[in-house]
N, CA, C and O atoms as a MOPAC input file, in Angstrom:
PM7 MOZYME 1SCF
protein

 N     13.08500 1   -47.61800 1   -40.95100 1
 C     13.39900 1   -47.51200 1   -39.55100 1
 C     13.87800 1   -46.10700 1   -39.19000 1
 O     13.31200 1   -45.66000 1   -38.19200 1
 N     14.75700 1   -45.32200 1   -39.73800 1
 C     15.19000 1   -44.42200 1   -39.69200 1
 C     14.06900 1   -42.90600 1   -39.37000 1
 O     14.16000 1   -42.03700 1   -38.50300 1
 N     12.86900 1   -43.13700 1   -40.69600 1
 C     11.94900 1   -42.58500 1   -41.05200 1
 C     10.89900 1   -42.73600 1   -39.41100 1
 O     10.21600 1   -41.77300 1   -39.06500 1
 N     10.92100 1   -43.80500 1   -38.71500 1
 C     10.32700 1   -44.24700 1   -37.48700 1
 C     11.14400 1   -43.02500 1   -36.54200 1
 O     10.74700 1   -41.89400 1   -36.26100 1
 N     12.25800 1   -43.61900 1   -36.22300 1
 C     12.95500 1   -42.62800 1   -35.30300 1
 C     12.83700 1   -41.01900 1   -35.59800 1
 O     12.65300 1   -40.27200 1   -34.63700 1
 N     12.94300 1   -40.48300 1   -36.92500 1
 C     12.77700 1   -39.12200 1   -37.06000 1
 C     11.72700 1   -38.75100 1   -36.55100 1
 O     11.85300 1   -37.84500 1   -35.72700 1
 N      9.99000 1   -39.39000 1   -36.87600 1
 C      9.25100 1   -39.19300 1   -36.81300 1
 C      9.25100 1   -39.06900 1   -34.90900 1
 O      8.72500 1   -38.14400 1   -34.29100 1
 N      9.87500 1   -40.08600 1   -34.36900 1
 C      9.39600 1   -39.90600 1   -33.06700 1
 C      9.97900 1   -38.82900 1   -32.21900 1
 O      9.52600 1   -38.24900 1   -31.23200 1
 N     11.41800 1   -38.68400 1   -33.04500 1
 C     11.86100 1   -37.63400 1   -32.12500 1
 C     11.21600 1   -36.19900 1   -32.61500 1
 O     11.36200 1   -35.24200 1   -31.85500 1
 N     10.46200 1   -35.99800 1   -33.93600 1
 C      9.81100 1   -34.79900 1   -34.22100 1
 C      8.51500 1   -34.90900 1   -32.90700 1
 O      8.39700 1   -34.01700 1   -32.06700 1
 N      7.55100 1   -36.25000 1   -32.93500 1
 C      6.65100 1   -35.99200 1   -32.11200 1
 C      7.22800 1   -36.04900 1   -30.45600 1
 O      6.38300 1   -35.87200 1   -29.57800 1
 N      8.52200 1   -36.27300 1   -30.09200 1
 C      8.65900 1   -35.80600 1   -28.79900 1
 C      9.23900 1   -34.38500 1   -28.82900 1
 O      9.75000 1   -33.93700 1   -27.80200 1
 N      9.18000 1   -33.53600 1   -30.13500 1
 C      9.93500 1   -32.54400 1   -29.65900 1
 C      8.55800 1   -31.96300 1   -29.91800 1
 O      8.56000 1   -30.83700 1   -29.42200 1
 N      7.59300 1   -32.17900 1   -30.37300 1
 C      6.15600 1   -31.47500 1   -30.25200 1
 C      5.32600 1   -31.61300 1   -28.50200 1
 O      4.84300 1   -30.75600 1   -27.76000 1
 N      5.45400 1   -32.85500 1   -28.40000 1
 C      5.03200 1   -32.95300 1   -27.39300 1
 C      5.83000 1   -31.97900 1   -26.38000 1
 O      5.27600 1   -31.06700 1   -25.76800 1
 N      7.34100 1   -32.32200 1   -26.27200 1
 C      7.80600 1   -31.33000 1   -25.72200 1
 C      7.72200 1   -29.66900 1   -25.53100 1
 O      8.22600 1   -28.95200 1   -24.66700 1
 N      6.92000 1   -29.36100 1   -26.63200 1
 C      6.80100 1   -28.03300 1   -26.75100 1
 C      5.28800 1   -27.84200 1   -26.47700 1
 O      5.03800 1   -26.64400 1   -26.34400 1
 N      4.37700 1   -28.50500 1   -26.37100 1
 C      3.06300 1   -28.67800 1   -26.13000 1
 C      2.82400 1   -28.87500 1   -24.66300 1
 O      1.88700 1   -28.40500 1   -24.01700 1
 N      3.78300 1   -29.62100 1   -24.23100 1
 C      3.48900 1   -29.27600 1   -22.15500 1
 C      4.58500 1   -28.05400 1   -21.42400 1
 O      4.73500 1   -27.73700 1   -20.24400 1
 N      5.21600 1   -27.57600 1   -22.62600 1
 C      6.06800 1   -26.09000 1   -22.58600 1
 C      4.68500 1   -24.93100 1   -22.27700 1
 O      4.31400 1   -24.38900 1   -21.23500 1
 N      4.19000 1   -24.86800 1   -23.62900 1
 C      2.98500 1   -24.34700 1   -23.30100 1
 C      2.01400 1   -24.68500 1   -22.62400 1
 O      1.27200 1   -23.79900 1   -23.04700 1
 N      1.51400 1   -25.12300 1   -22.05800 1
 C      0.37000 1   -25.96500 1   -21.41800 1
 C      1.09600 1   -25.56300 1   -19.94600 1
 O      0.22800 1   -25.54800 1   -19.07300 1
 N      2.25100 1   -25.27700 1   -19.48700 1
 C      2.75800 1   -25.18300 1   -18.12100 1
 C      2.56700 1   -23.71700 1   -18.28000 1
 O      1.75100 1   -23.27900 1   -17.46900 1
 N      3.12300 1   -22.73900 1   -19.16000 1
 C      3.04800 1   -21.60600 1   -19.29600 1
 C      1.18100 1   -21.38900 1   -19.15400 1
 O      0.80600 1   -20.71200 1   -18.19700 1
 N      0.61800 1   -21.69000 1   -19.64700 1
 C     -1.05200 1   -21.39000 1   -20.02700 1
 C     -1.75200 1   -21.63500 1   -18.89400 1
 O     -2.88900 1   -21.20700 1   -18.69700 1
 N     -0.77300 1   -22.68700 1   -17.70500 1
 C     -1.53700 1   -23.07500 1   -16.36700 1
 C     -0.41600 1   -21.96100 1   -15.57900 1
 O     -1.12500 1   -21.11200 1   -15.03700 1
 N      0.39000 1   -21.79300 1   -15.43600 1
 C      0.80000 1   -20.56700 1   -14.49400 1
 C      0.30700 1   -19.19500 1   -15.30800 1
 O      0.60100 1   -18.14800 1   -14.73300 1
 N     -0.52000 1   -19.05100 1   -16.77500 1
 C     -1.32600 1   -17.68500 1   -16.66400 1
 C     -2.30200 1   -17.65200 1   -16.12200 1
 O     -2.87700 1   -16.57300 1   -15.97500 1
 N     -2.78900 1   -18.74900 1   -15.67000 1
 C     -4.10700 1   -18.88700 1   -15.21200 1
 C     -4.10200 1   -19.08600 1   -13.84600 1
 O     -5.22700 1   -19.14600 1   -13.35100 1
 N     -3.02100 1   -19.22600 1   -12.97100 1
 C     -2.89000 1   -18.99000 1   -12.00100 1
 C     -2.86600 1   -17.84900 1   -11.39500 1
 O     -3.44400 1   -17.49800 1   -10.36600 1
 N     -2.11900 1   -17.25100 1   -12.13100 1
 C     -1.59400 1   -15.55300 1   -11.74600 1
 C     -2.83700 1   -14.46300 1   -12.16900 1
 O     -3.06000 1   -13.41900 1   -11.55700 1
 N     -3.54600 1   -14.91700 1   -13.28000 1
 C     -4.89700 1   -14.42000 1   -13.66400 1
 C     -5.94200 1   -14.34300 1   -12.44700 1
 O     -6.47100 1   -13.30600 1   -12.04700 1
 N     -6.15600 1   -15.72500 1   -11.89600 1
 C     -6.86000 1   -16.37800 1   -10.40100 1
 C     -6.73500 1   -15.45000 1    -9.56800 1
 O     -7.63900 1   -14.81100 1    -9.02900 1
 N     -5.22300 1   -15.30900 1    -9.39100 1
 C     -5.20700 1   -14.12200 1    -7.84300 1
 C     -5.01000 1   -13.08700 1    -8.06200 1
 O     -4.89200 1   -12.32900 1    -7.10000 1
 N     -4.85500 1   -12.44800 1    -9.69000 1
 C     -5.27700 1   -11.27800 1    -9.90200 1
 C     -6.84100 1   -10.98300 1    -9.98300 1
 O     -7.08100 1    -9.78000 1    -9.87600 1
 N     -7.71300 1   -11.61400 1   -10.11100 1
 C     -9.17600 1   -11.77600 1    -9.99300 1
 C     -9.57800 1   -11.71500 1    -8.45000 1
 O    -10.24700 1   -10.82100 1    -7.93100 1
 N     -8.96000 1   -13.01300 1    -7.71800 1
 C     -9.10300 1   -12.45700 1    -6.01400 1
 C     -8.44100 1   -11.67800 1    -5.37300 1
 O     -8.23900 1   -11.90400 1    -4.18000 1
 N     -7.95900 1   -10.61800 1    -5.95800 1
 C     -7.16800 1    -9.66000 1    -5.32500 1
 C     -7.91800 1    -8.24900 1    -5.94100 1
 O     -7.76800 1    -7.20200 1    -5.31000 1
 N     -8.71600 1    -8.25900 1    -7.17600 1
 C     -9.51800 1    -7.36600 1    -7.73000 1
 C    -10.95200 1    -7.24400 1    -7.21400 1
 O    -11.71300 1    -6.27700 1    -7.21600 1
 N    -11.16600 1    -8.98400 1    -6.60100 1
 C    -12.57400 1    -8.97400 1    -6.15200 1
 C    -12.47700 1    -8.12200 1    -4.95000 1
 O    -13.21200 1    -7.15000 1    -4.77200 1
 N    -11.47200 1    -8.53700 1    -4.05300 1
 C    -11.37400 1    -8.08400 1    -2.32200 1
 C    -11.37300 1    -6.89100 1    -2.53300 1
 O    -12.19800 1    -6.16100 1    -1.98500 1
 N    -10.39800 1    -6.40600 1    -3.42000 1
 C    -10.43900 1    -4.69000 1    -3.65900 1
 C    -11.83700 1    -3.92800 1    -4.02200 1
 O    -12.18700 1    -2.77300 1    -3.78000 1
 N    -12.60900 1    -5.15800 1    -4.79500 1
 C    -14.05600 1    -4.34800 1    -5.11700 1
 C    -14.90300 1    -3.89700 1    -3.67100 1
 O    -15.42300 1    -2.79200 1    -3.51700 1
 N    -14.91500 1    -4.89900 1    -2.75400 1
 C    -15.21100 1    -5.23600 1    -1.77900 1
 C    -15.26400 1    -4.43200 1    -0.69700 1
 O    -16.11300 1    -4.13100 1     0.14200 1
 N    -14.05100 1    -4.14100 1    -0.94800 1
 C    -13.21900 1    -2.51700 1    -0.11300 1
 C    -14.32600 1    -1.37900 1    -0.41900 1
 O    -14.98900 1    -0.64800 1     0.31600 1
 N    -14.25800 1    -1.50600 1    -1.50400 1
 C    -14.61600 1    -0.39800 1    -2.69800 1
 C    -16.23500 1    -0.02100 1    -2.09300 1
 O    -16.66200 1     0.98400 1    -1.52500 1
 N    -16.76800 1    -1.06000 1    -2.42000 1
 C    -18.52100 1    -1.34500 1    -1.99100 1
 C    -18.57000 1    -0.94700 1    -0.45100 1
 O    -19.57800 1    -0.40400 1     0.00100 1
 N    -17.81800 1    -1.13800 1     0.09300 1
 C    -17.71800 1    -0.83300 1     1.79500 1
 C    -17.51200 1     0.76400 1     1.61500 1
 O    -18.33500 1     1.55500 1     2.07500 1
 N    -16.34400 1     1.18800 1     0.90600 1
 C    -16.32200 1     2.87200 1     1.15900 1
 C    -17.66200 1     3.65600 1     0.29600 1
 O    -18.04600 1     4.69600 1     0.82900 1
 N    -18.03300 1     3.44000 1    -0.35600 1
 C    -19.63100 1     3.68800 1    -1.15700 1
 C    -20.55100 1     3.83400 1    -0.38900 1
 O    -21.17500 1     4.87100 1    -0.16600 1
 N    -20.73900 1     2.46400 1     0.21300 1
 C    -21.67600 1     2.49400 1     1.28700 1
 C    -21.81900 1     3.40400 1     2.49400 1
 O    -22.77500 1     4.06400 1     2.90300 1
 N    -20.63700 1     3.24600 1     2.92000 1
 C    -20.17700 1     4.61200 1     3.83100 1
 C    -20.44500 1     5.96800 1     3.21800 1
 O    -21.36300 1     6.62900 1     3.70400 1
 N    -20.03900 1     6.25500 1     2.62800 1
 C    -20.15700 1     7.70700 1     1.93200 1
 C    -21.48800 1     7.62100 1     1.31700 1
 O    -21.91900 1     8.77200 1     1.38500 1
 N    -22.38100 1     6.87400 1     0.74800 1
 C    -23.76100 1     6.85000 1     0.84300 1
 C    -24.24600 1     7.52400 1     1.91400 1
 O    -24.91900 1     8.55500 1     1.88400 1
 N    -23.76700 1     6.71700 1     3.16300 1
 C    -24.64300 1     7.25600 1     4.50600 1
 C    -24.35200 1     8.24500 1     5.00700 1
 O    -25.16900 1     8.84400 1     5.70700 1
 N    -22.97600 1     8.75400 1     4.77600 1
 C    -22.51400 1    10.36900 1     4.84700 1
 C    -23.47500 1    11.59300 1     4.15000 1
 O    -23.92700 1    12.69700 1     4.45000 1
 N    -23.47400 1    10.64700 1     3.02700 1
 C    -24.18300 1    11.78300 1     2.06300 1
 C    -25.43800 1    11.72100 1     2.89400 1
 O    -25.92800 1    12.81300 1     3.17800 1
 N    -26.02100 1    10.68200 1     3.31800 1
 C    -27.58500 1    10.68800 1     3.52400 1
 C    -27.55100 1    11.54800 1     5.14400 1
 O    -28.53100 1    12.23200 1     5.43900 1
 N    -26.73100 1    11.47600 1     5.82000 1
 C    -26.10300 1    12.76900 1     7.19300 1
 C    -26.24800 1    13.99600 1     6.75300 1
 O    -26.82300 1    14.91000 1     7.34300 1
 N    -25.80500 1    14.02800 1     5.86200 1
 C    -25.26700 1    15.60900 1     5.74700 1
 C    -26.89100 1    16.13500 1     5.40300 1
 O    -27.50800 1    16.69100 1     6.31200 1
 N    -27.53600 1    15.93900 1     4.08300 1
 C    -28.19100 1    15.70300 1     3.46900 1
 C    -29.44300 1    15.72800 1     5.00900 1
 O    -30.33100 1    16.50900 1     4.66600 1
 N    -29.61300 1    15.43700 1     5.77300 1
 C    -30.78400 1    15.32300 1     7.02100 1
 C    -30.06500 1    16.58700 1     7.70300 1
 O    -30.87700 1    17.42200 1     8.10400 1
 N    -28.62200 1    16.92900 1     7.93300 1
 C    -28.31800 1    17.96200 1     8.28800 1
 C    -28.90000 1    19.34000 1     8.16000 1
 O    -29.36300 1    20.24300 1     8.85800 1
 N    -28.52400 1    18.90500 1     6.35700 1
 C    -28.50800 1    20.37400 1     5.55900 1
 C    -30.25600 1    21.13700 1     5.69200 1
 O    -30.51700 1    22.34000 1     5.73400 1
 N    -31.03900 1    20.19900 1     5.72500 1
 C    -32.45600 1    20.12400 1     5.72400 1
 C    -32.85700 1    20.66700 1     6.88200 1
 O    -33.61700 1    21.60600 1     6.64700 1
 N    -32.64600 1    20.45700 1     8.27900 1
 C    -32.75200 1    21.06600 1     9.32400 1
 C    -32.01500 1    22.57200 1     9.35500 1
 O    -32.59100 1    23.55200 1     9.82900 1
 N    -30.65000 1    22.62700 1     8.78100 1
 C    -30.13300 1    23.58300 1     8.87600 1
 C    -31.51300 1    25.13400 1     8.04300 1
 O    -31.87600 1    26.22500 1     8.48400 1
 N    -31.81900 1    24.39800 1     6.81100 1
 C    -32.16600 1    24.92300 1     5.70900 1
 C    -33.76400 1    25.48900 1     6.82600 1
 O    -33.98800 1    26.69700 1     6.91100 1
 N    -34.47500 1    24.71600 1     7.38900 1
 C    -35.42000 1    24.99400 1     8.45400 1
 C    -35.25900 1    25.91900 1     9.23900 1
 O    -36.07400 1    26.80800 1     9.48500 1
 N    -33.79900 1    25.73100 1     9.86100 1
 C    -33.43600 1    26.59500 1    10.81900 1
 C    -33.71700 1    28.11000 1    10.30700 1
 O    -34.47800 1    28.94600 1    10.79400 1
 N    -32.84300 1    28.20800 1     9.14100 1
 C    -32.63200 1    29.61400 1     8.69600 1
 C    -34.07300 1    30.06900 1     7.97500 1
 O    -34.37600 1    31.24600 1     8.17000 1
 N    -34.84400 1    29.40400 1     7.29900 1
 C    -36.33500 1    29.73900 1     7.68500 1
 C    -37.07200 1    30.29100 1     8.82400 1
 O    -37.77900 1    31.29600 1     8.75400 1
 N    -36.84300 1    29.47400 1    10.04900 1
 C    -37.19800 1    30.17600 1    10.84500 1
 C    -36.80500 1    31.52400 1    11.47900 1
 O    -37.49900 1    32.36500 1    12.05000 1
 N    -35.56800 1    31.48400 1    11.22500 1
 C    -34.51900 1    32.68100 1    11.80700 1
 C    -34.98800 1    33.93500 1    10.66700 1
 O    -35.27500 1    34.94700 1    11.30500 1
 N    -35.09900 1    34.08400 1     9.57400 1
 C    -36.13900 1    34.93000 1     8.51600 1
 C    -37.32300 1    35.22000 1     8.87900 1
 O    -37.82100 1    36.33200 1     8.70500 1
 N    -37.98100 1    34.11700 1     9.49700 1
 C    -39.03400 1    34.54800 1     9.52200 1
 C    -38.93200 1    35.52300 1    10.79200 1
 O    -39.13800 1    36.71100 1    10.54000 1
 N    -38.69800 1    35.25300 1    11.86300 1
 C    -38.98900 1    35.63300 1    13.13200 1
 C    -37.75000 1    37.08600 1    12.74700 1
 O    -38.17700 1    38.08500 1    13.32600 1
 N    -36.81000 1    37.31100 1    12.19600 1
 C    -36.31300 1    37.98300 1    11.90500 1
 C    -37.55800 1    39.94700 1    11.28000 1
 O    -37.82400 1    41.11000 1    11.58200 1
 N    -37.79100 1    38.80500 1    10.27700 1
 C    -38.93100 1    39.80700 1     9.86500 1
 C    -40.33300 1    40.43700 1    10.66900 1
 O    -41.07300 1    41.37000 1    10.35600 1
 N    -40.34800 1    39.56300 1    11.76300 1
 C    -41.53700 1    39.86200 1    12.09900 1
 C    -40.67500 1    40.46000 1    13.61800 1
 O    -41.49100 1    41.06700 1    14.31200 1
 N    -39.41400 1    40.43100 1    14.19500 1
 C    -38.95200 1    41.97400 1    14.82700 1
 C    -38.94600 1    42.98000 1    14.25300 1
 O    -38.93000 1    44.12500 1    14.70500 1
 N    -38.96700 1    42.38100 1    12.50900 1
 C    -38.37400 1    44.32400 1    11.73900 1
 C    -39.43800 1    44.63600 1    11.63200 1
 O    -39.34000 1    45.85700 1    11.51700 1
 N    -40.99000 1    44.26800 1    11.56000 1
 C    -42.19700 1    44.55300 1    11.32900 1
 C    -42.67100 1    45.02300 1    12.68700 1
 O    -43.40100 1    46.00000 1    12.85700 1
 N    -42.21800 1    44.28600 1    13.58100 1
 C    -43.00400 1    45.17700 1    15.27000 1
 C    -42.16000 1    46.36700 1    15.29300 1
 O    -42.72500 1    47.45700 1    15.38300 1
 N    -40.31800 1    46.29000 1    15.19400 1
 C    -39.97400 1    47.68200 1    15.31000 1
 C    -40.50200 1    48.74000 1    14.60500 1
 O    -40.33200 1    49.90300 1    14.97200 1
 N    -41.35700 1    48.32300 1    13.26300 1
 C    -41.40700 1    49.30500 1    12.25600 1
 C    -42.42600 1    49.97000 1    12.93000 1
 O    -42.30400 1    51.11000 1    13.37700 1
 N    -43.60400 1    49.16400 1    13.02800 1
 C    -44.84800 1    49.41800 1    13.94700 1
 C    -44.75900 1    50.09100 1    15.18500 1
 O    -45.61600 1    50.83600 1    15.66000 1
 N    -43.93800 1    49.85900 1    15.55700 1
 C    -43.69900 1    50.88800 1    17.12000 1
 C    -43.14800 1    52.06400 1    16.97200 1
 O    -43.31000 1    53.04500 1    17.69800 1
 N    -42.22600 1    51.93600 1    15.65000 1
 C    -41.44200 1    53.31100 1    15.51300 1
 C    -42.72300 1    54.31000 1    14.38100 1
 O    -42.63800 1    55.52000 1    14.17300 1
 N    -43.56500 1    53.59300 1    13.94200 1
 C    -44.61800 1    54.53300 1    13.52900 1
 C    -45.59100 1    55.22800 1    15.01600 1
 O    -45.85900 1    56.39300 1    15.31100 1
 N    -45.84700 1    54.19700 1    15.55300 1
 C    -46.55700 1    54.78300 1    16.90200 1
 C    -45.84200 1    55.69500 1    17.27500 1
 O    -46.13400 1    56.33400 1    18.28600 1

């Protein structure tokens, strides 16, 4: 009888220590949860400023291209005053 009672109070002090852990292992997994939805939303953020600055880049980038035209043209027509002045100042 004795051997009965030891035994049970060993398996309630297991059990006891088995929903010890098991409470601990469900509040890591809680706090894990909304560290996961709090990492997702942040990705989220993340993908939104990317995207943006994608289309910045792709602005500038249509900018720079016109600009880059511009000053082509401004060379060219540049050269072809220094070529009529040259021509006139030979005449």
């Amino acid at each position: 009888m004795a051997n009965l009672e030891k035994r049970s109070t060993e398996r309630d002090t297991l059990l006891g220590k088995v929903e010890q852990d098991r409470d601990k292992a469900t509040k890591e997994m809680s706090e894990t949860a909304a560290e996961l939805a709090q990492v997702r939303e942040e990705n989220i953020g993340f993908k939104k400023k990317v995207d943006k600055l994608e289309l910045e880049i792709a602005q500038v980038r249509e900018e720079n291209g016109g600009f880059r035209t511009k000053i082509d043209e401004l060379e060219l027509e540049a050269a072809q005053v220094l070529t009529s002045g040259f021509a006139a100042a030979l005449e």
